[in-house]
PADREN-925210 format. One record per residue (C-alpha): residue number from 1; residue in one letter; y, x, z. Coordinates in steps of 0.1 Angstrom, whole numbers, plus 2048, in hexadecimal, padded with zeros to 3 digits. Layout:
! PADREN-925210
{atom NUM A {Y X Z}}
...
//
This chain:
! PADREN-925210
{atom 1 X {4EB B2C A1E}}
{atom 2 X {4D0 B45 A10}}
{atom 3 X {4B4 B31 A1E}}
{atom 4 X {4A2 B17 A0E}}
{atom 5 X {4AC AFC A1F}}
{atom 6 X {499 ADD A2C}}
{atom 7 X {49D AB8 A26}}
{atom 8 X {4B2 AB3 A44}}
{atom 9 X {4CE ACD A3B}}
{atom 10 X {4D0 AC4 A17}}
{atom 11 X {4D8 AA3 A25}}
{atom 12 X {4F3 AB0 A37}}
{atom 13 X {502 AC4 A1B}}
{atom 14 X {4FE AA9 A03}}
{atom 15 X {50E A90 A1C}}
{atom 16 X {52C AAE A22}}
{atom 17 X {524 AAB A49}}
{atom 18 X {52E ACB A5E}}
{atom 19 X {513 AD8 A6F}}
{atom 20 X {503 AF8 A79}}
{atom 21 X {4DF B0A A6E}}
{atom 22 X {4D1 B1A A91}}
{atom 23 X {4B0 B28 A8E}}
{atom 24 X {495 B38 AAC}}
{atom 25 X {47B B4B AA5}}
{atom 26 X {45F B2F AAA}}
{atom 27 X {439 B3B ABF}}
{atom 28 X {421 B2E AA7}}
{atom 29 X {40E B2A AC7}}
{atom 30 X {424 B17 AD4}}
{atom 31 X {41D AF0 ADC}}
{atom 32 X {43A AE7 AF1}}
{atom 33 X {455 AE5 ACF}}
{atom 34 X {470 AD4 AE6}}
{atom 35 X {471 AEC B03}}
{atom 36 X {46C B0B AED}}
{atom 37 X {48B AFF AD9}}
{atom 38 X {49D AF7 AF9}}
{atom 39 X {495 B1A B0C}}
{atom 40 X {49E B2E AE4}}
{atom 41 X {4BC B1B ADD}}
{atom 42 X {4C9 B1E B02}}
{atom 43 X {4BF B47 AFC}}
{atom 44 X {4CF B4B ADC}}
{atom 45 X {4EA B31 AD8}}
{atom 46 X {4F7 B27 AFB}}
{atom 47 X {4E9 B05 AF5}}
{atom 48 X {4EA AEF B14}}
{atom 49 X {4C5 ADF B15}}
{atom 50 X {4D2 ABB B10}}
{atom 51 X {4E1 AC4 AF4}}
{atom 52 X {4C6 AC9 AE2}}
{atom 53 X {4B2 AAB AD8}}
{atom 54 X {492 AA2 AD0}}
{atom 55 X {484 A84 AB2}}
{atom 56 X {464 A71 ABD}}
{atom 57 X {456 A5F AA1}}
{atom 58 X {44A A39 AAC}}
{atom 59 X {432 A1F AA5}}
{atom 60 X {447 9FF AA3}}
{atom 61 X {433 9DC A9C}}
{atom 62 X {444 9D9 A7C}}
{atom 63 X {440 A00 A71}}
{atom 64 X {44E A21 A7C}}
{atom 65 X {46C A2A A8C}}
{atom 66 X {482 A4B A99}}
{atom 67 X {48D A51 AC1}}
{atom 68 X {4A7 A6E AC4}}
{atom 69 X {4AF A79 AE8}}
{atom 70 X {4B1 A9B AFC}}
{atom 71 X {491 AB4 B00}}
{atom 72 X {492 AB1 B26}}
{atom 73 X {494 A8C B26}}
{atom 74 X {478 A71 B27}}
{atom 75 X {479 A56 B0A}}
{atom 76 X {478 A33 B1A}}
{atom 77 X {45F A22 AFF}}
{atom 78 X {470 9FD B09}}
{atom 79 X {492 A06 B06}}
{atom 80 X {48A A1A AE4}}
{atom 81 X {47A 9FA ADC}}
{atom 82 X {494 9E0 AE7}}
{atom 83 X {4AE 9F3 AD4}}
{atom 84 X {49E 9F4 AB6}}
{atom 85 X {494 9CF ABB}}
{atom 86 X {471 9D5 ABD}}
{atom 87 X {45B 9C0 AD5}}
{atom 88 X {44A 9E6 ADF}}
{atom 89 X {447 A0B AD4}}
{atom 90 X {42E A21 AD4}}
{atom 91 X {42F A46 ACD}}
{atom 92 X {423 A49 AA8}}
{atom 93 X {404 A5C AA3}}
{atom 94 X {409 A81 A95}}
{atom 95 X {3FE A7E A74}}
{atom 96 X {40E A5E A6B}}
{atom 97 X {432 A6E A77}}
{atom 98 X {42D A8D A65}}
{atom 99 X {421 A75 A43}}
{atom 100 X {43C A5E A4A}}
{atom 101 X {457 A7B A4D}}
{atom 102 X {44C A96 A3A}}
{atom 103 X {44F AAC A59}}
{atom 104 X {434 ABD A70}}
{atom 105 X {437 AB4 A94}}
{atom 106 X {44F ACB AA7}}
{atom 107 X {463 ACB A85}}
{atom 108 X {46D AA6 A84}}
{atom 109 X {48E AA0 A75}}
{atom 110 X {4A4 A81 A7D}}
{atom 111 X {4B2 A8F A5B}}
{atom 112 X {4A1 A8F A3C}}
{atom 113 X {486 A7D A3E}}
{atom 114 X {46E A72 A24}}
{atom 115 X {476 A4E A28}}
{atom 116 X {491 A45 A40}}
{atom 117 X {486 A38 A60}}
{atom 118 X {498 A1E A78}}
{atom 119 X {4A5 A36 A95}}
{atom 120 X {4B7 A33 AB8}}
{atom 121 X {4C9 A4F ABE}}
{atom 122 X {4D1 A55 AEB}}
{atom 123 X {4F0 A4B AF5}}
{atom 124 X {4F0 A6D B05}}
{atom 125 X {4F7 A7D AE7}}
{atom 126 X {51C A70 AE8}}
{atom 127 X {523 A87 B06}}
{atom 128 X {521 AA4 AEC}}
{atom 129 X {538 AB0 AD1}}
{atom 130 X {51D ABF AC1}}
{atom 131 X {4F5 ABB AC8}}
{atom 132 X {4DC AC8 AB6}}
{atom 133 X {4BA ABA AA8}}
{atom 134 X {4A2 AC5 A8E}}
{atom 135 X {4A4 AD4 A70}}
{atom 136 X {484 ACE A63}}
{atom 137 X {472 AED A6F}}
{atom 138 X {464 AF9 A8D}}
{atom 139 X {480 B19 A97}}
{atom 140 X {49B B06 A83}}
{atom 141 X {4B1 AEE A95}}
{atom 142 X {4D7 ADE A83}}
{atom 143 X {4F4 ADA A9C}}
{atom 144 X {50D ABD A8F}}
{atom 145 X {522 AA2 AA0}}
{atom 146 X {50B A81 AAC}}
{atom 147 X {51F A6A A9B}}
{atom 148 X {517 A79 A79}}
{atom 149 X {4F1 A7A A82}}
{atom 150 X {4FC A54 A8E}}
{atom 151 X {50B A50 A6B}}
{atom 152 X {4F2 A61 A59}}
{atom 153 X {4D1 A4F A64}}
{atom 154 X {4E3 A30 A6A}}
{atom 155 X {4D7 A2D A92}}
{atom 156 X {4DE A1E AAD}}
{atom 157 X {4E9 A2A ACB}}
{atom 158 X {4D3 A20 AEC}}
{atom 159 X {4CA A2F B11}}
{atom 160 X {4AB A37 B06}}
{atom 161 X {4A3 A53 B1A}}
{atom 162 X {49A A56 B44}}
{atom 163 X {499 A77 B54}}
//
């Protein structure tokens, strides 16, 4: 690949995963990262929206943690929580998920991350031979198999999302 490439994919190429680079162009003005990846992959890739999935930083008692579940779906806070064996979660504040990861919002890797986070990964995502997630940049997404994103952050598998 010609492109420098982010935390996330050298993970992947140092780990020798398969997986695909799939890049949108990205509206600065944008604010809606998930749906604009969603309605651009879907464009430009033949995605099928719950393929593509989102990573919500959280706000455990005991620290922070990762949620990974499809854009259009709604992250259940106590099931995150319960899975991860927290008493409760909270969506993590901006600024301490983009310190904590070394990503900006709407760029948050599962992959790559400054210091590896616990993470619950949908049970969804085994529906799929590939999904896709971030690749660290707003307009650059990775496609790979969810048992090696399984593998590589060392999640669990939960429901954790309601429509």
């Amino acid at each position: 690949m010609t492109r420098a490439a982010t935390p996330a994919i050298r993970t992947l190429i140092d780990a020798g995963i398969a997986h695909e680079v799939l890049s949108y162009p990205h509206d600065p003005r944008s604010t809606s990262f998930g749906a604009e990846a969603v309605t651009e992959l879907a464009r430009s890739h033949g995605v099928v929206p719950d393929q593509v999935f989102k990573t919500l930083v959280l706000a455990l008692p005991a620290g922070l943690a990762v949620a990974v579940l499809p854009v259009p779906r709604t992250l259940s806070l106590k099931a995150a929580a319960a899975a991860l064996g927290a008493p409760k979660a909270a969506l993590a504040q901006p600024a301490d998920a983009q310190r904590s990861t070394g990503y900006v919002v709407g760029g948050i890797s599962p992959l790559g991350q400054r210091r590896t986070l616990p993470t619950v990964i949908d049970a969804t995502a085994l529906r799929w031979d590939r999904i896709l997630c971030s690749a660290g940049k707003r307009g650059l997404d990775i496609a790979l198999a969810p048992r090696d994103l399984l593998d590589l952050t060392d999640g669990v598998l939960a429901d954790i999302a309601t429509d």
